[in-house]
Phi, psi and omega in degrees: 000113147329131156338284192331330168281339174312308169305311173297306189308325181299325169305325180292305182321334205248340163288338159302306175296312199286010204235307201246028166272169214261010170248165189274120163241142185228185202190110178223137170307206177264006210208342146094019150313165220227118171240354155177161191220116180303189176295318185222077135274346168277310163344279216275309170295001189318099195257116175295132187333311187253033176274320184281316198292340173253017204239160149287118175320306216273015185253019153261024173225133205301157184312331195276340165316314241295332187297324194249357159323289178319314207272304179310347208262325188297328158311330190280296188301331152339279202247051147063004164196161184204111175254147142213150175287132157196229201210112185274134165237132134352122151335332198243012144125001193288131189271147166249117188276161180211158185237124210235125186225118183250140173211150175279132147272128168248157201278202192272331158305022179047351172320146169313117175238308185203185172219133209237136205218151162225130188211117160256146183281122206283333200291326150342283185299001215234319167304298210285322182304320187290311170322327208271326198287303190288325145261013155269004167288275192331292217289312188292350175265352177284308192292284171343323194275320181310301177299309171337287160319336205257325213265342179284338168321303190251015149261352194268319179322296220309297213309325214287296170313332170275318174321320171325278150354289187293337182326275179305326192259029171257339194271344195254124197287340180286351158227164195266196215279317180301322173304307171285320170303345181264309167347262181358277161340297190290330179280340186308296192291328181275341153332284188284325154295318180297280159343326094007302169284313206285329193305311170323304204289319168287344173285309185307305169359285205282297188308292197311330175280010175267347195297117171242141188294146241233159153242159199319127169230213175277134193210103174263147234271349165292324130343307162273012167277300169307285166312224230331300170290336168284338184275346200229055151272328195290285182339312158326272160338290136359295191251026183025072172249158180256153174211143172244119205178081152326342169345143169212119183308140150074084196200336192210099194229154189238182186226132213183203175231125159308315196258017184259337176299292181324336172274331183289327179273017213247313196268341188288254194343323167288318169309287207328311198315298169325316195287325186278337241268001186200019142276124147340303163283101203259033198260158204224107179251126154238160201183125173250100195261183156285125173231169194212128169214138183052036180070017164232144199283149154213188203223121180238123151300109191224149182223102224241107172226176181236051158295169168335327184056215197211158159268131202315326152303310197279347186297323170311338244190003190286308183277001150300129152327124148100346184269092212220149177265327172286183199268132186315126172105311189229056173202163188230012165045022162255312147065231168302339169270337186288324158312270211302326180309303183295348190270320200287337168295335182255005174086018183257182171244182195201112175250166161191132186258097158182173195222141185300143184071020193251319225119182166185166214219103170263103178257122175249113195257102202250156183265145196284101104099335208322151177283143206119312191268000000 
C-alpha cells in the first residue's frame, strides 16, 4: 500500500467508527441545521438520516428547554466547548435525558463553522440512580425504624405508669369520688401527650417509607434538613455528635422534588457523622444563607463537621462513582455522586472546602424560590 493511501483509508476508517459509535454524535451549522447524525441518532430519535439532514437541531429538543438551548448554543460559540446534562425529544415525543459535550469547529479564517456534540443517553444511569436512591431510602428506614423504637420507649413508660396509677387509685378507699376525678385528668392529659408523641413518630416512620419520586414544587427548605436529622437522631446520638443548625421554617424556599432533596441531606449528615466517628471533637453545623449572581436569587446550604477533613486529591476525586474513603464493606462509593447528580437535577451545584484535620464544609447552592410561589 502506498503512504499516499493512507490518509483516505484513514479517513474511511474514522467515518466507521464515528458512524457506529455507541453514543449519538451530531453536527449543526451556524443557524443550528443539522449537517450530519451518526447511526445512532436516527436509532434512538427516529428520525430517518434524511428527515435530519432537513430539520433544525432545535426541533430535537422539547419545548420546554428551547429557552435554555438558545442561551447554550450562544455559550458554546463564545467559549468553543460546552458539557451539560439535558434533555433530547424523540420523534414519537419521548424525552431523553442526555449528557452532552459539544466543541466548535472553526473554519480557515478561525471563525465559527459548525459544532461537533456527543450525547450519551443517560436513562440506564438514571434507572440505576433511581435504584441506588431507593436503597438508601430502604436503608435510612432501617435507621429510622431503629430510632423509632429507642424514642417510642418514654411515651410507652408514661403510659404504662399512668395507666398503672389509675388502676390503684380506683382501688383506694381513702379518696374520694373529686378527687380521683381530678387525679384521673391529669394521668388522662399525660396519656393523650404520650400518645401523641408515639402517633408523630409512626407517622413520620410511614410517611418517609411511603416516599416515591414527587414532581417538582415549591420545598422549603427546613423540612427535608429537619426530617434528615430526626431520621439519622439515632445515629446522632449513637455517635455523640453535637448539632447545630439556625434553619428557620418557611424562610429558604426552593423548587424541587422533597424526598430527592430530603436524600441529599440525609447521605450529608450520615457522611459527616462517619467522618467524625474517631474525633474528639463531633459538632455537626447546618446553616442556609443567600447568595445572588447575575440578578438571580440562590440559597447556599452548607454542612460543616470537624471531622478528619480530605486530602486534595481525595476532594478531587469525592463525586466519582465507586470512590470511596471508607473501609471495604462499608460504603459503595455512589453516595456523593448520586448527591451531585440529584443537586445538578434541581439546576444547583456542590462545592467542598476542607483540610486534614481541619473538617470539611460542603456547600449546596439551589436557585431560590419567592415565598409564595
Amino acid at each position: 500500500m502506498n503512504k499516499t493511501d493512507r490518509p483516505k483509508e484513514t479517513f474511511e476508517v474514522l467515518d466507521v467508527l464515528i458512524d457506529n459509535f455507541p453514543d449519538m454524535i451530531h453536527s449543526v451549522d451556524t443557524s443550528g441545521k443539522i449537517v450530519y447524525a451518526n447511526r445512532m441518532v436516527t436509532s434512538l430519535l427516529g428520525h430517518s438520516t434524511d428527515d435530519l439532514y432537513t430539520m433544525n437541531i432545535r426541533q430535537l429538543y422539547p419545548p420546554e428547554i428551547l429557552e435554555a438551548v438558545e442561551k447554550g448554543f450562544q455559550e458554546v460559540k463564545e467559549t468553543g466547548e460546552k458539557s451539560v446534562e439535558s434533555l433530547l425529544m424523540a420523534k414519537d415525543g419521548t424525552r431523553i435525558p442526555v449528557e452532552m459535550r459539544t466543541l466548535v469547529l472553526h473554519d480557515a479564517h478561525g471563525s465559527f463553522a459548525k459544532t461537533f456534540t456527543i450525547s450519551r443517553d443517560m436513562r440506564k444511569l438514571k434507572e440505576m440512580q433511581d435504584s441506588l436512591i431507593h436503597a438508601g431510602r430502604l436503608a435510612a428506614i432501617g435507621e429510622l425504624a431503629a430510632g423509632v423504637v429507642h424514642d417510642l420507649n418514654n411515651p410507652l413508660t408514661a403510659i404504662i405508669l399512668a395507666s398503672s396509677l389509675m388502676e390503684k387509685m380506683t382501688t383506694d378507699v381513702r379518696l374520694d369520688a373529686e378527687a380521683i376525678r381530678e387525679q384521673c385528668g391529669v394521668y388522662c392529659e399525660t396519656v393523650k401527650e404520650a400518645a401523641d408523641t408515639m402517633e408523630a413518630l409512626t407517622t413520620r416512620l410511614r410517611d418517609f417509607s411511603r416516599g416515591v419520586k414527587e414532581q417538582h414544587s415549591a420545598v422549603d427548605l427546613f423540612d427535608p434538613i429537619h426530617d434528615a436529622l430526626f431520621i439519622l437522631a439515632h445515629r446522632i446520638r449513637h455517635s455523640d455528635v453535637r448539632v447545630s443548625c439556625p434553619v428557620v421554617k418557611a424562610r429558604h424556599r426552593v423548587q424541587g422534588d422533597r424526598n430527592q432533596i430530603e436524600q441529599v441531606f440525609l447521605n450529608m449528615v450520615a457522611n459527616a457523622c462517619d467522618a467524625m466517628a474517631q474525633c474528639p471533637t463531633r459538632h455537626l453545623t447546618i446553616d442556609v444563607t443567600p447568595e445572588s449572581e447575575d440578578g438571580k436569587a440562590f440559597w447556599c446550604c452548607s454542612i460543616r463537621d470537624t471531622g478528619e477533613g480530605m486530602t486534595p486529591e481525595t476532594q478531587q476525586r469525592i463525586f466519582q462513582s465507586f470512590f470511596t474513603t471508607k473501609p471495604r464493606g462499608k460504603g459503595t462509593g455512589l453516595g456523593l455522586s448520586i448527591v451531585r447528580s440529584i443537586i445538578k437535577e434541581h439546576n444547583g451545584e456542590i462545592r467542598v472546602t476542607s483540610a486534614r484535620d481541619n473538617g470539611t464544609t460542603f456547600f449546596i447552592r439551589l436557585p431560590a424560590t419567592p415565598i409564595g410561589l
